[in-house]
N, CA, C and O of each residue as an XYZ file, in Angstrom:
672
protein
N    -143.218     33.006     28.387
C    -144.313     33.846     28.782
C    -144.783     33.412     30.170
O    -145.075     32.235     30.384
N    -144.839     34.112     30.871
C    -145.221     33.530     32.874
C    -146.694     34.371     32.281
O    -147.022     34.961     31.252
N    -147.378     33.991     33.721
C    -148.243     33.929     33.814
C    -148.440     35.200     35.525
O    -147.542     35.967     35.872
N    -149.574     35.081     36.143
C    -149.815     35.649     37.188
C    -148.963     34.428     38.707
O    -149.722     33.568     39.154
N    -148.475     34.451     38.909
C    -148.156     33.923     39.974
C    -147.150     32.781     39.849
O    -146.783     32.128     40.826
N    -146.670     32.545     38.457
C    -145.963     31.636     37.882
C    -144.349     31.568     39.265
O    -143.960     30.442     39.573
N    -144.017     32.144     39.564
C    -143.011     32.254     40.702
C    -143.825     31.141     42.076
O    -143.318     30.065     42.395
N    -144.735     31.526     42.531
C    -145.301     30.984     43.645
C    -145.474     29.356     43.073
O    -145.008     28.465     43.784
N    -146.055     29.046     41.964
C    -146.330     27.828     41.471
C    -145.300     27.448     41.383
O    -145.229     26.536     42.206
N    -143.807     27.614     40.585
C    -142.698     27.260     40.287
C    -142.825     26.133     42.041
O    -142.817     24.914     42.210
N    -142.921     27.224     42.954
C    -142.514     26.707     44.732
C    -143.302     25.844     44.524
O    -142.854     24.916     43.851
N    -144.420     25.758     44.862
C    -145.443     24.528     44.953
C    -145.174     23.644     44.278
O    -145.540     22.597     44.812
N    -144.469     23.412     42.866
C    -144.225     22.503     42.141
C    -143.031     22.049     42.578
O    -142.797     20.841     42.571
N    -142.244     22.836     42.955
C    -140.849     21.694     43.754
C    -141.436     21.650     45.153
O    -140.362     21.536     45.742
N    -142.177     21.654     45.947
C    -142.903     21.155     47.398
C    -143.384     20.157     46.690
O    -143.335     19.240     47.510
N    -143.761     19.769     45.840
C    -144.563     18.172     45.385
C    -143.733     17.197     44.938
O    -143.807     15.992     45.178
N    -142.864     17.831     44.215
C    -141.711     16.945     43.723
C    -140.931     16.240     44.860
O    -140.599     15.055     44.902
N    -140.624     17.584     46.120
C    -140.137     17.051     47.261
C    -141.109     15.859     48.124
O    -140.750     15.021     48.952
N    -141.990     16.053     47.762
C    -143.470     15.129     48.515
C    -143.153     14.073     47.766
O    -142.829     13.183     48.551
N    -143.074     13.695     46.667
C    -143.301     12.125     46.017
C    -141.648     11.606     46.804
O    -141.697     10.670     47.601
N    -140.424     12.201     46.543
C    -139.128     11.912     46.861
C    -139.300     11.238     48.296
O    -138.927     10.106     48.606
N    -140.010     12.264     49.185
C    -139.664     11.968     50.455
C    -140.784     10.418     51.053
O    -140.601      9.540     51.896
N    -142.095     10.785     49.941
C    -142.816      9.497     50.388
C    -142.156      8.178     50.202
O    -142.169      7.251     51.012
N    -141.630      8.202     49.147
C    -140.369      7.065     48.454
C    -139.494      6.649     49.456
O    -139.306      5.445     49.633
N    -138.682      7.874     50.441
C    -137.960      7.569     50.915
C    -138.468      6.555     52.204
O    -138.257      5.414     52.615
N    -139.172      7.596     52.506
C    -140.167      6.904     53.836
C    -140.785      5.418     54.191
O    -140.786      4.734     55.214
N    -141.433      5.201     52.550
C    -141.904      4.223     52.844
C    -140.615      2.498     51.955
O    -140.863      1.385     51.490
N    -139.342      3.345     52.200
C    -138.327      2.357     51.581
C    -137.415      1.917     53.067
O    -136.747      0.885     53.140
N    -137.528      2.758     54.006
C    -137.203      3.065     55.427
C    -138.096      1.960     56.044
O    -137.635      1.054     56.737
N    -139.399      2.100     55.744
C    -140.186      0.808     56.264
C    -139.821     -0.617     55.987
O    -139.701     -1.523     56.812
N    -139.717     -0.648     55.134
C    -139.374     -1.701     54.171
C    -138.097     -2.075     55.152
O    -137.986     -3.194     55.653
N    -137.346     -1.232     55.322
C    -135.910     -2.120     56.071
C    -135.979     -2.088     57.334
O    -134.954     -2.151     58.013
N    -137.046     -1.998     57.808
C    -137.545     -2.028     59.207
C    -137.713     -3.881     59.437
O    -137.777     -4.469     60.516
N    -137.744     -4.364     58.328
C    -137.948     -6.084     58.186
C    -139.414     -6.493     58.514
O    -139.674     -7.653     58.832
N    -140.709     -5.179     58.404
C    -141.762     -6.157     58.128
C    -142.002     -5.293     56.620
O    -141.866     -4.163     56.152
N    -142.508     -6.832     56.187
C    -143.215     -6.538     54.869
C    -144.420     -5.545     54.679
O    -145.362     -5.374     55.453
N    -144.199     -4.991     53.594
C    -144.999     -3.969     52.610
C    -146.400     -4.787     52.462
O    -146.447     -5.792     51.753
N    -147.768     -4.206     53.311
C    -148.831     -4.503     53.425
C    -149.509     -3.789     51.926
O    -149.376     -2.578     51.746
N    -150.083     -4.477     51.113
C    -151.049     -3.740     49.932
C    -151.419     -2.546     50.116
O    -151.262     -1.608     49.335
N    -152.271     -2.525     51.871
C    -152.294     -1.109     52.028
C    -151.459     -0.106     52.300
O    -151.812      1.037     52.011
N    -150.148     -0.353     52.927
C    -149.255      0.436     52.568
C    -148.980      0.991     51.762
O    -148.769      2.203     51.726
N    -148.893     -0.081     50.592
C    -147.996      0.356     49.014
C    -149.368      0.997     48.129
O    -149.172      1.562     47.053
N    -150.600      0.863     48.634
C    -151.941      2.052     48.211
C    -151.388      3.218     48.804
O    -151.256      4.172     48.038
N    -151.003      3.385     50.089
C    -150.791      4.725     50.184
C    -150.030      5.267     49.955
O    -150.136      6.487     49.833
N    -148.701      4.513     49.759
C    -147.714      5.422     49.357
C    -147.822      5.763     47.646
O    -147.269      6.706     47.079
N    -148.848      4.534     46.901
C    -149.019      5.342     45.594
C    -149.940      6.281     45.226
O    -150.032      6.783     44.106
N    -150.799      6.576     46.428
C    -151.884      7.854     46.211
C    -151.274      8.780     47.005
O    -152.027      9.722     47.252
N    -149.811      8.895     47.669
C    -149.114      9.963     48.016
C    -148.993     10.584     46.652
O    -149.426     11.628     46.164
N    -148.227      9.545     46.182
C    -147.048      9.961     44.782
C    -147.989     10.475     43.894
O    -147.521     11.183     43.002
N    -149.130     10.312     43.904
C    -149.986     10.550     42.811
C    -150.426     11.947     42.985
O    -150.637     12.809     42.132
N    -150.513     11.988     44.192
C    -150.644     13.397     44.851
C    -149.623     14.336     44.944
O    -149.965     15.494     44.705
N    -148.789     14.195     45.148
C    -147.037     14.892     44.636
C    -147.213     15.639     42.952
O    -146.888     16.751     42.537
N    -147.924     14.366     42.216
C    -147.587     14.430     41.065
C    -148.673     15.503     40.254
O    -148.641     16.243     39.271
N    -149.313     15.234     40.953
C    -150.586     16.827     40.845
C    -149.980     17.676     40.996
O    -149.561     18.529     40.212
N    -149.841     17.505     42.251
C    -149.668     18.661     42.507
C    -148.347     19.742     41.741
O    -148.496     20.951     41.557
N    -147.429     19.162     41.478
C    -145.991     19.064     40.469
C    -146.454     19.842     39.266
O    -146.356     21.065     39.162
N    -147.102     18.817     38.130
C    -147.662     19.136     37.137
C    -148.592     19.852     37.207
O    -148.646     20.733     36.349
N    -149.559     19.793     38.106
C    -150.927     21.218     38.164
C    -149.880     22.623     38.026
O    -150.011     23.375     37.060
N    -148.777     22.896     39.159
C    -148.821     23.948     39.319
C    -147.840     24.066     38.013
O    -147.622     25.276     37.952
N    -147.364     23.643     37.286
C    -146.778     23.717     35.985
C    -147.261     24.280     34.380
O    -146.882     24.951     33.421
N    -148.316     23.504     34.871
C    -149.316     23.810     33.821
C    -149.871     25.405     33.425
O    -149.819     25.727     32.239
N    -150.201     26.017     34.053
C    -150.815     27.535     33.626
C    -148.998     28.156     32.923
O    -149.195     28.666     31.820
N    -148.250     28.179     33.111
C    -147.158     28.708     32.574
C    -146.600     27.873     31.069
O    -145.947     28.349     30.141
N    -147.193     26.321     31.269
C    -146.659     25.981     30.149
C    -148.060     26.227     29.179
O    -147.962     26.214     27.952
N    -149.062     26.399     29.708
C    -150.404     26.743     28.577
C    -150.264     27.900     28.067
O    -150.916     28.209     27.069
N    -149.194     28.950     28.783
C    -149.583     30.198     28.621
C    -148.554     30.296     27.120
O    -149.055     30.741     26.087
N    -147.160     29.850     27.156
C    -146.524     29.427     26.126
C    -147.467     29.247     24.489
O    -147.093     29.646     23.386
N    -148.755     28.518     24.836
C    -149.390     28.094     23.095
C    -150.096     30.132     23.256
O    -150.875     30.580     22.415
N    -149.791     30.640     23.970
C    -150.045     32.052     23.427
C    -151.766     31.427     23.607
O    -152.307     31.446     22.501
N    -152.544     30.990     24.521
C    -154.031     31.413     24.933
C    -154.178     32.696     26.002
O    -153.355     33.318     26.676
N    -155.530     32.781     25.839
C    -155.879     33.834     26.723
C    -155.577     33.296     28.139
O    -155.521     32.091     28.387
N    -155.349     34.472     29.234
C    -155.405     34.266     30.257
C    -156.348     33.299     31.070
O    -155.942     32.345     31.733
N    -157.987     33.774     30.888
C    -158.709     33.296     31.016
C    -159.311     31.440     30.652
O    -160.123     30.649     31.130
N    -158.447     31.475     29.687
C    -158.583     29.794     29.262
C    -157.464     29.400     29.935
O    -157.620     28.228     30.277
N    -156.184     29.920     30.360
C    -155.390     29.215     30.797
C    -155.640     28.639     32.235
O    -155.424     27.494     32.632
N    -156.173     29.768     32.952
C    -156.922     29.495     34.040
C    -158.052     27.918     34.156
O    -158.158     27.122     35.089
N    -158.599     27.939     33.098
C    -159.766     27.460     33.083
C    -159.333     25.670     32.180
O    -160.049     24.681     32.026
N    -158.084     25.900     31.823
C    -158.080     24.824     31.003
C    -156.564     24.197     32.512
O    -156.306     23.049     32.874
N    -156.243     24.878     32.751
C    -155.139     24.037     33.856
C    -156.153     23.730     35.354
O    -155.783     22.858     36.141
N    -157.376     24.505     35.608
C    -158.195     24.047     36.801
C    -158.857     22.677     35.997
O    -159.074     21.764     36.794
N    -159.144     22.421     34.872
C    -160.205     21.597     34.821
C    -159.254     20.135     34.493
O    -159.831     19.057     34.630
N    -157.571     20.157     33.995
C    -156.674     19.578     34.202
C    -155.824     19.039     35.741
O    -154.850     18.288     35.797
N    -156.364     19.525     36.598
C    -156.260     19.594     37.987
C    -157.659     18.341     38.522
O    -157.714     17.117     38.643
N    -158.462     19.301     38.687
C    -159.574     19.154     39.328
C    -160.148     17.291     38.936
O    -160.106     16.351     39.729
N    -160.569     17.266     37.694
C    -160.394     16.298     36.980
C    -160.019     14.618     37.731
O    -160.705     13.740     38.254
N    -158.491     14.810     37.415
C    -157.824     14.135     37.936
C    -158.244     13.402     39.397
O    -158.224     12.187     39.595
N    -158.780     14.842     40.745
C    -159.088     15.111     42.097
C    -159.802     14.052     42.238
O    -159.665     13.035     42.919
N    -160.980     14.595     41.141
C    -162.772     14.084     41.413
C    -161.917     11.981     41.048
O    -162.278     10.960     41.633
N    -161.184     12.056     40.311
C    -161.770     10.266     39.790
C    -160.580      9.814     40.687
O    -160.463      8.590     40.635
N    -159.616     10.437     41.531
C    -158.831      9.605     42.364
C    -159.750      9.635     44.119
O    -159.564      8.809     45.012
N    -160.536     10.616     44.163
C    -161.691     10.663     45.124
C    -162.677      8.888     44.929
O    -162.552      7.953     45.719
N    -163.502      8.890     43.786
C    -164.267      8.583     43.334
C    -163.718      7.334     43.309
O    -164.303      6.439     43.919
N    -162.757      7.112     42.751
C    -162.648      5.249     42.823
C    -161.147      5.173     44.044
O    -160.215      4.405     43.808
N    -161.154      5.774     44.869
C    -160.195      5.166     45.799
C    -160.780      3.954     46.225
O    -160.362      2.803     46.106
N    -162.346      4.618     47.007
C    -162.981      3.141     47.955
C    -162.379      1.881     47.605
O    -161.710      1.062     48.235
N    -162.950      1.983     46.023
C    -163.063      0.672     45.601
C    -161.138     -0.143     45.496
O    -160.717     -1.287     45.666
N    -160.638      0.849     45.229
C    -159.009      0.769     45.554
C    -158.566     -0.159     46.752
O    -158.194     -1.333     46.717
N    -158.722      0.769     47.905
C    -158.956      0.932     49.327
C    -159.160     -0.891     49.988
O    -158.413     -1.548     50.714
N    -160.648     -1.282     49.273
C    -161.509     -2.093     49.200
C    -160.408     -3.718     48.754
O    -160.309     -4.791     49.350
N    -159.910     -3.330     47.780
C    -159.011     -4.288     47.167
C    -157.794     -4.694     47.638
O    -157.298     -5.764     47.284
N    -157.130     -3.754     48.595
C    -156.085     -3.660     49.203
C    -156.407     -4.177     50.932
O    -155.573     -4.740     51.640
N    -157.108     -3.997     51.139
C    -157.597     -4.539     52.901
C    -159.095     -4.833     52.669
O    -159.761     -4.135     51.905
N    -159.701     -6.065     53.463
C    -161.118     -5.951     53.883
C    -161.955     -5.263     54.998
O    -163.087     -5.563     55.380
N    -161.186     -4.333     55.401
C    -161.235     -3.142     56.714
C    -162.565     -2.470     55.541
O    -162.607     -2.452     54.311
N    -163.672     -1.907     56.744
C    -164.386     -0.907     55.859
C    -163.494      0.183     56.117
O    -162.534      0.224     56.886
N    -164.178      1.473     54.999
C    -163.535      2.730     55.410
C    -163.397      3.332     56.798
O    -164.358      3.342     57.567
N    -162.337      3.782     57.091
C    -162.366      4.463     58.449
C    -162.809      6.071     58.352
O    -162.535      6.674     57.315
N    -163.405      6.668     59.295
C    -163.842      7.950     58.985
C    -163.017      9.141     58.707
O    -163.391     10.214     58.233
N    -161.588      8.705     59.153
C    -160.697      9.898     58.717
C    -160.382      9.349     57.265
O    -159.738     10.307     56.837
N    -160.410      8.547     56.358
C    -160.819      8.153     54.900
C    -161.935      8.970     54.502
O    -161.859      9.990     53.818
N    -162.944      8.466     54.964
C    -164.293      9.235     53.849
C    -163.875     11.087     54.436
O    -164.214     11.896     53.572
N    -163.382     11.595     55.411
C    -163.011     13.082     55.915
C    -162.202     13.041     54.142
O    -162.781     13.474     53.146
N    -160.952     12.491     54.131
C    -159.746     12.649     53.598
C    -160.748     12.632     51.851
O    -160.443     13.525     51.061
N    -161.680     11.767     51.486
C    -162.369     11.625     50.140
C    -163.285     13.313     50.072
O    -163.105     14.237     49.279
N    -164.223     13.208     51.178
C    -164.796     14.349     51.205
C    -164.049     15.760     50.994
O    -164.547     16.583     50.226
N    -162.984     16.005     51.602
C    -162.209     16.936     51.619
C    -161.372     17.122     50.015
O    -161.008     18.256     49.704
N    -161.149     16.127     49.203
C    -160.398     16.219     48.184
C    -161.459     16.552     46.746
O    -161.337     17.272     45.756
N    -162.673     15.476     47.321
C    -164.203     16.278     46.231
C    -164.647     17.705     46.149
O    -165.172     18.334     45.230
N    -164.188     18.142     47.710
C    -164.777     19.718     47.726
C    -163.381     20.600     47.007
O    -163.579     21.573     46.279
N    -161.932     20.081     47.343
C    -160.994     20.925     46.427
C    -161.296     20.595     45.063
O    -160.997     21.540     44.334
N    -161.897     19.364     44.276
C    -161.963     19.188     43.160
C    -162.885     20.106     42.461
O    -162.641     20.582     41.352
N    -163.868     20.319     43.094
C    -165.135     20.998     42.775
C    -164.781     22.533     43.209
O    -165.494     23.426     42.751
N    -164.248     22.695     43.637
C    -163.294     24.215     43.839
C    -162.841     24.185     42.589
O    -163.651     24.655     41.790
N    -161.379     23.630     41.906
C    -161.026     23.584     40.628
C    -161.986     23.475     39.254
O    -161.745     24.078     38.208
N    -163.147     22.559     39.485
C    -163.958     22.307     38.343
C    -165.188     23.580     38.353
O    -165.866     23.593     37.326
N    -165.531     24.612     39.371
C    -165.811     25.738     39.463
C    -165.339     26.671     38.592
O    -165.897     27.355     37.734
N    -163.935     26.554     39.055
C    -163.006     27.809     38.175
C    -162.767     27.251     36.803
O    -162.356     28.007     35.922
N    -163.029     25.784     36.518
C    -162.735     25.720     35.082
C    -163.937     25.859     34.243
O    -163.965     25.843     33.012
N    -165.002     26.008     35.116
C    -166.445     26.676     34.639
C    -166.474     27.593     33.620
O    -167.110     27.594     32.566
N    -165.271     28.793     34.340
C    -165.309     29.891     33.828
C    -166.474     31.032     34.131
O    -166.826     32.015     33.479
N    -167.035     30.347     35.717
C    -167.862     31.260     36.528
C    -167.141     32.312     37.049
O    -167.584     33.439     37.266
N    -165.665     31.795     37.306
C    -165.145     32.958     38.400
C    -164.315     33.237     37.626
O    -163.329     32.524     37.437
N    -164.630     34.784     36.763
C    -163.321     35.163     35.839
C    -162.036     36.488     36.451
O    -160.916     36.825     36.070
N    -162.742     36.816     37.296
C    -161.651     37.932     37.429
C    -160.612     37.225     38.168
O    -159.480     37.241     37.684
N    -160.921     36.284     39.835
C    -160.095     35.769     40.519
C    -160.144     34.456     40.007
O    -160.631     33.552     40.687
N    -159.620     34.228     38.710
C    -158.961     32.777     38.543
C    -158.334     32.274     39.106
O    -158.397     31.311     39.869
N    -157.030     33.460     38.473
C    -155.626     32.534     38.971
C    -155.718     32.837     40.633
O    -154.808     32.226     41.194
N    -156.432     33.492     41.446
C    -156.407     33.486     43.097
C    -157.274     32.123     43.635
O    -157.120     31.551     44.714
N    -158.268     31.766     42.507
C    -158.707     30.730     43.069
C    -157.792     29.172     42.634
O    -157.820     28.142     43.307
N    -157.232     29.324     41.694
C    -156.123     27.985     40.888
C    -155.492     28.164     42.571
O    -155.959     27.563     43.539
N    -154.264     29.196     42.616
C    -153.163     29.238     43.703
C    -154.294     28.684     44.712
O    -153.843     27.607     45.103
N    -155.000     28.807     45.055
C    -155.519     28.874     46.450
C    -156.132     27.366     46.667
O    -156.300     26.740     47.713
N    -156.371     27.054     45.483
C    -157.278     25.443     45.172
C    -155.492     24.756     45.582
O    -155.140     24.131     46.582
N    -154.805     25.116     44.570
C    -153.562     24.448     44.773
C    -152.678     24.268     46.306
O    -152.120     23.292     46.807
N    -152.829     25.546     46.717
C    -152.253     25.521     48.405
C    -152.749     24.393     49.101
O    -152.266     23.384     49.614
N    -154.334     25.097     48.890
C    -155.110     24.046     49.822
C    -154.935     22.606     50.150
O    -154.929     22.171     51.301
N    -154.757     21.710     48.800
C    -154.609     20.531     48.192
C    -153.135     20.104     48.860
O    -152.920     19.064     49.483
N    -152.162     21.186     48.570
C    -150.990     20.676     48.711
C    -151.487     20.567     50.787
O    -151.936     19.510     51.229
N    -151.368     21.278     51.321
C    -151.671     21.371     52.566
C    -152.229     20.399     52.915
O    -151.733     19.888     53.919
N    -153.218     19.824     52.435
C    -154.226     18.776     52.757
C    -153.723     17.276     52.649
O    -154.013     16.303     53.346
N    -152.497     17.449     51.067
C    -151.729     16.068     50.939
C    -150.858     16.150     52.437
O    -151.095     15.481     53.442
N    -149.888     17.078     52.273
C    -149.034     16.757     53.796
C    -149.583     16.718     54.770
O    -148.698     16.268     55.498
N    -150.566     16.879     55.486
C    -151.495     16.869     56.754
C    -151.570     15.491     56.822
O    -150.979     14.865     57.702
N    -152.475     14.783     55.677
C    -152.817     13.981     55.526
C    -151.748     12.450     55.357
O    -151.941     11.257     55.594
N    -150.553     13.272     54.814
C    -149.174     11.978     54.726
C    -148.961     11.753     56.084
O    -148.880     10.658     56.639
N    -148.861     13.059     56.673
C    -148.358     12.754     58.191
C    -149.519     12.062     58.875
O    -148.885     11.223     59.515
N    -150.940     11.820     59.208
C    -151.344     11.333     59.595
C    -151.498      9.709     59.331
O    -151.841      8.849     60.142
N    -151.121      9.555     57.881
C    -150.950      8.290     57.316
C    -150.086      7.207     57.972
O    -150.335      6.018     58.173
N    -148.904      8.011     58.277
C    -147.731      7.885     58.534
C    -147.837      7.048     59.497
O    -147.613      5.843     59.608
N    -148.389      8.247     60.509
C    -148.764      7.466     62.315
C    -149.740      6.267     62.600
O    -149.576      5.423     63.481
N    -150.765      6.333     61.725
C    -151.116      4.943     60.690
C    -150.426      3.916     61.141
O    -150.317      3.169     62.113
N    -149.826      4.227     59.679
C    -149.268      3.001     59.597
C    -147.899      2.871     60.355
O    -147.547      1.707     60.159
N    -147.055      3.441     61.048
C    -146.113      2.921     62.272
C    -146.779      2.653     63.536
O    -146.368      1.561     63.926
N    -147.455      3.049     64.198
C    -148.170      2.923     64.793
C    -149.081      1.724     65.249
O    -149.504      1.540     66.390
N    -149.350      0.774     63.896
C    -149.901     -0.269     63.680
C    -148.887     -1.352     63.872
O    -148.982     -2.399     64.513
N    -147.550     -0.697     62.931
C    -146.845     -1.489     63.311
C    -146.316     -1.931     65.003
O    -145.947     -3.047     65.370
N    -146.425     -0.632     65.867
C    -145.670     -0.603     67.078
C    -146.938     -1.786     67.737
O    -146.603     -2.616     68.582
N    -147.783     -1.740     67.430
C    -148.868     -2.901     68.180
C    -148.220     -4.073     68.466
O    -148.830     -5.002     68.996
């Protein structure tokens, strides 16, 4: 049983799959560069993957909910709040993550990158409200784009980060 947009998600879900693969690759490339894997490195490359992995399974989810034969409307509402969820508590306790991995305070493109992932979370935990019923699934796809967009923006800036640091 598909769902409304189940084709477009299918894509987004192999763009994430490709996202965890390629962060793997990337940061295994470092690694044989012959300097060692900084804590904060290996934080970011596991809140890439974690982010891949949302994104993977989010967009999976409304097609495999739709399968137990629920309404449209819960499927919507039960795969945003399975999404979103997740957003808000990898937002919410990165700092302290962050914190454990370097004694650097946050840098401001961090709290941008936290801020920005609370407001997609709260986008998702909106729609799993079940405030916005007609454009669910436009707001799921669109929460989901966004997110995915925001992980790769955000890998690539990571990236330059951390090579960059290294080129010092």
């Amino acid at each position: 049983m598909d769902v409304a947009g189940a084709t477009y998600l299918y894509t987004v879900a192999v763009i994430g799959i490709t996202f965890i693969g390629f962060s793997a690759i990337v940061m295994m490339l470092r690694q044989t560069s012959g300097e060692p894997s900084r804590p904060l490195d290996i934080l970011v490359a596991h809140i890439y993957m974690e982010f891949g992995l949302i994104i993977s399974v989010g967009s999976l989810l409304p097609s495999l909910l739709a399968f137990w034969m629920l309404g449209p409307q819960l499927v919507w509402q039960i795969s945003s709040a399975l999404v979103g969820l997740p957003l808000l508590a990898i937002s919410v306790i990165y700092p302290a993550r962050r914190r454990k991995a370097t004694s650097e305070t946050l840098p401001w493109y961090t709290k941008q990158n936290i801020a920005t992932i609370i407001l997609i979370s709260v986008v998702f935990l909106t729609n799993a409200s079940g405030i916005i019923q007609d454009r669910a699934p436009a707001v799921f796809l669109t929460a989901m784009t966004a997110f995915m967009a925001f992980s790769l923006a955000s890998w690539l800036r990571a990236l330059n980060i951390i090579f960059l640091k290294e080129l010092r």
